[in-house]
N, C-alpha and C positions, 0 to 999 in steps of 0.2 A: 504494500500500500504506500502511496505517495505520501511526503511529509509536506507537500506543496497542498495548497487550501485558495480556493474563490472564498475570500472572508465576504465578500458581499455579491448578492445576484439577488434579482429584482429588488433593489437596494434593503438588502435583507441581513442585519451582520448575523452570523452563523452561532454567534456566542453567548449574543444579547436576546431574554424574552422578550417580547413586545403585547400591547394587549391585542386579543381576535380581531381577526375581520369580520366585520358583518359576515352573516353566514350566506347570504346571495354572493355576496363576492368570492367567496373562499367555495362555496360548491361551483363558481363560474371556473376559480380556476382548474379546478380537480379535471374539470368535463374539459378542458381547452388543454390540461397537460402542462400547464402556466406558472409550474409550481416548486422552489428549490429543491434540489438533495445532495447532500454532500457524498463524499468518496466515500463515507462507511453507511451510507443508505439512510441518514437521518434524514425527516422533513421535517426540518423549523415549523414551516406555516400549520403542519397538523396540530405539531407539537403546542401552539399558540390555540388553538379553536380547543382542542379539550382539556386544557390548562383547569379551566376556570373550575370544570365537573370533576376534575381528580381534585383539585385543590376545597374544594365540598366537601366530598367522600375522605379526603385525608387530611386534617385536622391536625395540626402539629405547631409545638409552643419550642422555640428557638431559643436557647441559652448559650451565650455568649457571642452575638451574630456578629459584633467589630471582626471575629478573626476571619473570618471567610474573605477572602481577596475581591473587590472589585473589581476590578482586570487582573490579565495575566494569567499565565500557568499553575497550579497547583494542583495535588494528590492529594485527595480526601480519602484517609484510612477508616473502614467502618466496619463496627462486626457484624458478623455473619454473611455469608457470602449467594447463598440460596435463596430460593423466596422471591415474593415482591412485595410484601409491606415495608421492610425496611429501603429499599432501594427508591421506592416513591415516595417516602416520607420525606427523606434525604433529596430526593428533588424536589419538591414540593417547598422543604426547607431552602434550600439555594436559592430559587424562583423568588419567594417572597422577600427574602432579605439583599438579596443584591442584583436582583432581574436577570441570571443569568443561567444558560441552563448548562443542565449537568448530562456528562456523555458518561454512563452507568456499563464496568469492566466485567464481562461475563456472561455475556450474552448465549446460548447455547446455540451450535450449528443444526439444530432441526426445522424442516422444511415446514414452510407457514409460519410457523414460530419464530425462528431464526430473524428473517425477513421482517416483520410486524414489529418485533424489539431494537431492532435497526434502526425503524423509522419513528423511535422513541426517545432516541439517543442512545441506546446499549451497544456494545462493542463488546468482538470475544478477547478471549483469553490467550491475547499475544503479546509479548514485549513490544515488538513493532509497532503496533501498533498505539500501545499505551503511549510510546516516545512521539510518535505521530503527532497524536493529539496535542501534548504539554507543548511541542514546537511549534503546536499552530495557535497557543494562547489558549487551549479548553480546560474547563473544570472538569477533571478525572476520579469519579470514584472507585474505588480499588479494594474489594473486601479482602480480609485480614485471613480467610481460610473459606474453603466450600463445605461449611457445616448447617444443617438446624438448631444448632445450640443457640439460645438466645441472651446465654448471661454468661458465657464465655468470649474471650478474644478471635479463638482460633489459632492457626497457623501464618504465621508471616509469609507470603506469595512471593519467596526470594527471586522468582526468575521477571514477575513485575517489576519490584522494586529496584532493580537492577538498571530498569529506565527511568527510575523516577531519581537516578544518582544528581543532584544539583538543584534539582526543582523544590520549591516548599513542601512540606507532606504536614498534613495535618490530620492530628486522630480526632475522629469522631464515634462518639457513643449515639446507637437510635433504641430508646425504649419502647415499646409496644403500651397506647395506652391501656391496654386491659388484658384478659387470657386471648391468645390467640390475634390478638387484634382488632379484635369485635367490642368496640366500647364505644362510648359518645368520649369520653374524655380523650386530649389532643395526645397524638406520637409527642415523646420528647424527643432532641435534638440538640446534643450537648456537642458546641465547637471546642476541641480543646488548642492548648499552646502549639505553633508548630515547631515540629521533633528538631533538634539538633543535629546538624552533621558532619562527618568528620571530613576536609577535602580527602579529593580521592578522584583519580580518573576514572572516566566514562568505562563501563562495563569491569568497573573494579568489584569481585564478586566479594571480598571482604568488607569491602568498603556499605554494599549491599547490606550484607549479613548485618553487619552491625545498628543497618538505617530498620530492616526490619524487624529487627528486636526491639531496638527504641520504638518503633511503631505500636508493637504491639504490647508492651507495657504499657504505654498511655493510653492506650484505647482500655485496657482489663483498669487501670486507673480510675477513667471516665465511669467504668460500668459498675464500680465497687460499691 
């Protein structure tokens, strides 16, 4: 995959939410084919029109929203890596505090599936691609292990992290407001510090190991 990016087409920055279009307009473009997608199959413009009904459906109270970057690159470490309540909480979270959407590391390669989480912003589980992204300026979530555990860290994703050598990484804890995730009370969303690193050259896998340890201590931190 290219690390080269159209940041904007139908003057559309690829990085920034914006609110819906009217919805005449937004089904005129579907029908006309009028419509962005970037090089890993995401569609901003869908992604803007049911914004507003995920962000209904998932309800979540943001603690410490200064640390999230306003522009720029960074790797939001977060547990659990399976699922979809925490990965939409965590966008949902993004979206409201700094209008920016998040491109969610994990997507699985199955047909229909695959495709439809693409054009959500999800991305698989490639280094290249991770590095892709941070170089073209996107917010990267990157779970900490492919677990259902919900009140553990998991496993540091050394071969991720290994592109995230330079970039900010930041741990983030996502609590389920209730069993299972079925409650009216809000997902929490705790941004925590981001991790320290030691210099290190590009594809330094020590240098790695070290980023994902730190990672994943402050995230078992956040969740104590």
């Amino acid at each position: 995959m290219s690390a080269e990016f159209a940041i904007s087409n139908y003057s559309l920055d690829s990085d920034r939410a914006h609110d819906p279009e009217p919805l005449p307009t937004a089904l005129r473009r579907r029908l006309d084919g009028r419509f962005p997608v970037d090089p890993f199959g995401a569609d901003p413009l869908f992604q803007d029109v049911i914004a507003p009904v995920v962000e209904l459906l998932t309800p979540v109270r943001v603690e410490y929203p200064e640390r999230l970057p306003d522009l720029g690159p960074a790797v939001l470490v977060a547990n659990r890596g399976l699922g979809v309540g925490e990965p939409v909480a965590l966008s949902v979270a993004v979206r409201k505090t700094v209008r920016r959407r998040l491109r969610v590391v994990g997507t699985p390669e199955w047909p229909f599936v695959g495709p439809a989480l693409r054009k959500l912003g999800g991305v698989g589980l490639r280094p290249d691609d991770v590095g892709a992204l941070l170089r073209a300026n996107h917010l990267v979530a990157v779970p900490l292990g492919l677990t259902w555990l919900r009140t553990g860290a998991g496993s540091p994703p050394l071969d991720l992290l290994v592109a995230a050598l330079g970039y900010p990484v930041i741990p983030v804890a996502v609590r389920a407001g209730g069993p299972l995730g079925l409650s009216l009370r809000p997902w929490r969303v705790v941004i925590g510090e981001p991790v320290e690193q030691r210099p290190g050259l590009a594809r330094d896998q020590l240098a790695a190991a070290e980023l994902a340890e730190r990672a994943r201590e402050a995230v078992a931190a956040l969740l104590a």
